[in-house]
C-alpha positions in Angstrom: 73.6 45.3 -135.3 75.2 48.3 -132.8 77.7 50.5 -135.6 81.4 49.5 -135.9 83.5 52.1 -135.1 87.2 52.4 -135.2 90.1 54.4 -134.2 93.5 52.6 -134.1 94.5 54.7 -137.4 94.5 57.7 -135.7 95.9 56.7 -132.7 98.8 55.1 -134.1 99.5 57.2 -137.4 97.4 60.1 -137.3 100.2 62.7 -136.6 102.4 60.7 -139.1 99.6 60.0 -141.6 96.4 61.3 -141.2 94.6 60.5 -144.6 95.6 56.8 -144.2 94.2 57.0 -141.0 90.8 58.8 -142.0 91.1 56.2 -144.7 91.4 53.4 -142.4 88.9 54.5 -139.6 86.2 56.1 -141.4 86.4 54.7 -145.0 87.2 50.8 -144.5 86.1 50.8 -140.9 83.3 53.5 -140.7 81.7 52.7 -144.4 82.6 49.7 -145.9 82.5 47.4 -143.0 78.7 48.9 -141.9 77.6 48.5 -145.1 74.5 46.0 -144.8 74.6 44.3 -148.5 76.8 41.4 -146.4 76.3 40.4 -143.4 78.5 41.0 -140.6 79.5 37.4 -140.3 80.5 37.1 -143.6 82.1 40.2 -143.6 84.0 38.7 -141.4 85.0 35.2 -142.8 85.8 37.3 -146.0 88.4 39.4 -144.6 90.3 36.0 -142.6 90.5 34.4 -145.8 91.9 37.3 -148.1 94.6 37.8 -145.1 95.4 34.0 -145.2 95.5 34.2 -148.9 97.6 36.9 -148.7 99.9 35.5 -146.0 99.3 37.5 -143.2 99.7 35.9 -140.2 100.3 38.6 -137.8 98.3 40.3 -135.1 95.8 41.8 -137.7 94.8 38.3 -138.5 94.5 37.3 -135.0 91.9 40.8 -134.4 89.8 39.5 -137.3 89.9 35.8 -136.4 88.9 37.3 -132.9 85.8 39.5 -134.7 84.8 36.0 -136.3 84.2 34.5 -133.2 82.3 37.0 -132.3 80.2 37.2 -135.1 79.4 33.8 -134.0 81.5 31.7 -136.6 81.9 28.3 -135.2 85.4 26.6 -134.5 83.3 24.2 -136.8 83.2 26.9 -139.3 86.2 28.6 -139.1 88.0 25.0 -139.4 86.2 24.5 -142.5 86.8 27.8 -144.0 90.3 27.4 -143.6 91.2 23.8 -144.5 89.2 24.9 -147.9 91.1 28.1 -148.5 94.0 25.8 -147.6 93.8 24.0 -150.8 93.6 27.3 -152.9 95.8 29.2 -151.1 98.6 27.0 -149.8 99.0 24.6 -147.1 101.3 26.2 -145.1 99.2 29.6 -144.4 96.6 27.0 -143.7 99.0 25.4 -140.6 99.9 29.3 -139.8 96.4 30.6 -139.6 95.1 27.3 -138.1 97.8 27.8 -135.2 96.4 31.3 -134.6 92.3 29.8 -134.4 93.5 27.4 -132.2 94.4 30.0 -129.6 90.8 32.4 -130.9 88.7 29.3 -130.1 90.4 27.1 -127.3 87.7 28.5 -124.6 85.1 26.8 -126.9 87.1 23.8 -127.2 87.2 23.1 -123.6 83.8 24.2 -123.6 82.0 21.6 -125.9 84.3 19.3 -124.3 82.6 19.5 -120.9 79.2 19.8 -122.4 79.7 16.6 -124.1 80.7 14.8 -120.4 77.7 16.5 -118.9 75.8 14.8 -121.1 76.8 11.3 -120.1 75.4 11.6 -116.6 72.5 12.4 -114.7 74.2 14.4 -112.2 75.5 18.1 -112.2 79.1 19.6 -112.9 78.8 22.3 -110.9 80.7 25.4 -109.5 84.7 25.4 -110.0 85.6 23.7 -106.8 87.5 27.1 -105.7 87.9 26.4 -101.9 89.9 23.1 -103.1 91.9 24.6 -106.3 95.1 24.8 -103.7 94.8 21.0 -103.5 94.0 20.3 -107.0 97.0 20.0 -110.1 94.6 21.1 -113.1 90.6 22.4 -113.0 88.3 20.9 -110.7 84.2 21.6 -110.7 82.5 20.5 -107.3 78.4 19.6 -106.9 76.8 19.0 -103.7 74.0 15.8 -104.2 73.3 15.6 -100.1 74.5 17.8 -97.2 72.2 15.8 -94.7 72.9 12.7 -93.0 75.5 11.3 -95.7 77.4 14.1 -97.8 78.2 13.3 -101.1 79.3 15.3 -103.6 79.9 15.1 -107.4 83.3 16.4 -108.0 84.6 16.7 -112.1 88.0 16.5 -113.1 89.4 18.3 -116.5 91.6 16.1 -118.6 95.0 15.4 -116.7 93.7 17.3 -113.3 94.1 14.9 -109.8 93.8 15.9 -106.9 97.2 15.8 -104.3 97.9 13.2 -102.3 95.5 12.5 -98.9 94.2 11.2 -96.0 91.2 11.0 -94.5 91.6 10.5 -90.6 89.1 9.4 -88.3 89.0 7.9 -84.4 86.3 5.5 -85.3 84.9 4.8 -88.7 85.1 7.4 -91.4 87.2 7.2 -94.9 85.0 7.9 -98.2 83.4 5.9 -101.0 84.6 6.9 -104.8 82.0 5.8 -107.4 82.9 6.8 -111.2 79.7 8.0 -113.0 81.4 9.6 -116.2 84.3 9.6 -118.2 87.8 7.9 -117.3 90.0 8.4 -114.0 92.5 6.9 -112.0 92.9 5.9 -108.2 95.6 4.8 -106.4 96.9 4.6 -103.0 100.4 5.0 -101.5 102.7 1.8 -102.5 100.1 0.6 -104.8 99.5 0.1 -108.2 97.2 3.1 -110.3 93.6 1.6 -110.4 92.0 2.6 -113.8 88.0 3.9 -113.1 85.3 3.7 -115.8 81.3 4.4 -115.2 79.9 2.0 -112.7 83.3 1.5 -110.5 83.5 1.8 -106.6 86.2 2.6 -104.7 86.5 2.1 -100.6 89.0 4.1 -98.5 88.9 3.3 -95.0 90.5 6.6 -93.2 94.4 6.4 -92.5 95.0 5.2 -96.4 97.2 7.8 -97.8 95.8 7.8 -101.8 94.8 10.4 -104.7 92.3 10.4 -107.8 91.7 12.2 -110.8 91.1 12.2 -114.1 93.0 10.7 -117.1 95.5 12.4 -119.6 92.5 12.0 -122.4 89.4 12.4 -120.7 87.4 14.1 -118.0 86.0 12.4 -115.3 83.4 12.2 -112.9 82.9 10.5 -109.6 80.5 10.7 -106.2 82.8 11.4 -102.9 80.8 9.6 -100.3 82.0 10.7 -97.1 81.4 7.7 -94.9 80.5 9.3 -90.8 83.2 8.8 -88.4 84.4 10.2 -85.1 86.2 13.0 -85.0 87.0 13.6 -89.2 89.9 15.2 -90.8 91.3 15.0 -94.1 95.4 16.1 -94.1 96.0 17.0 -97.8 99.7 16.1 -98.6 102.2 16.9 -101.4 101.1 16.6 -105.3 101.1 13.5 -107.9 104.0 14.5 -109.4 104.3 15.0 -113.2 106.9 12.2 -113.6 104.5 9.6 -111.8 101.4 10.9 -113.5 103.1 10.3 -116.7 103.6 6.8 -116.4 99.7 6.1 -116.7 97.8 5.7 -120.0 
């Protein structure tokens, strides 16, 4: 393991203090916490849970909850470590210090969360669908299945993300094809009733049919944009879903 080093004694109270700050940076920092008799990961778990006993809840906790994660404690482990201390040390430091991992490990939160709805289909998340994030109220990932002769594309929706209202225009023909091959969404088109989509569903939109999709508040979802050929093809992208309408859906 590369050696820790550390100099925010000296930087903030070496002219005011400079043996608390050799103290600090070479002593604590630069001998105790490369000493090898414990691992750095339990080092680490060791020092969150003596500042939760203690009641420190302030940014020195949030650095060492930060050096957990990346010692590679779990939000798994760190959960654990703290609902136990919790019991010893009080349950409210517990909420406190809980409130605080929340923020350390939400990126691996969201994480395991899309892994899991990878897992339930056969096709690919993808890219973040960047070219379309103007369009989009939330995250949005975008896969390409076929370019040639029929384009369809998987395109994955984070929890509460939709795309804005639309239209897909055409002379002759064109409009897309929605099917739902993970997770939960919703579809609805303009003076119409929200149309709930689970694995398996289809949805036809001839062109002109002013409409959105996305996911539900609870879930991510997944669907295929078929993009059915037509003569002369636009899509006009229109003002959002807004947050009141949203709402009203389960």
């Amino acid at each position: 393991m590369e050696k820790i080093t550390q100099d925010a004694g000296r930087k903030s109270l070496g002219e005011f203090a400079p043996d608390f700050a050799h103290y600090n940076d070479d002593i604590l920092f630069g001998e105790n916490w490369n000493n090898r008799d414990i691992d750095h990961k339990t080092r680490c778990m060791i020092t969150v849970v003596a500042l939760m006993a203690s009641g420190i809840t302030d940014s020195s906790l949030k650095y060492h909850l930060e050096n957990a994660k990346k010692a590679g404690v779990t939000k798994k482990e760190i959960a654990a470590a703290i609902t136990h201390v919790g019991f010893y040390a009080g349950w409210p430091k517990a909420w406190a210090v809980f409130n605080m991992a929340k923020e350390v490990w939400a990126d691996e939160t969201a994480y395991t969360a899309m892994a899991a709805h990878a897992s339930e289909m056969v096709f690919p998340i993808g890219a973040p669908n960047d070219g379309f994030k103007q369009y989009f109220s939330g995250r949005s990932y975008l896969a390409p299945v076929s370019k040639e002769q029929v384009g369809i594309f998987n395109v994955t929706f984070e929890p509460s993300c939709r795309n804005n209202w639309h239209i897909h225009h055409a002379e002759k023909g064109g409009g897309q094809i929605l099917i739902c091959v993970a997770g939960r969404g919703w579809y609805q088109e303009w003076g119409k009733e929200a149309v709930e989509m689970k694995p398996g569903d289809c949805i036809n939109i001839p062109a002109g049919v002013k409409h959105w999709h996305g996911a539900s508040k609870d879930s991510w979802f997944s669907h295929l944009a078929i993009e059915v050929p037509g003569e002369n093809s636009s899509n006009e992208w229109l003002e959002p879903v807004s947050e009141e309408e949203y709402g009203k859906l389960s």
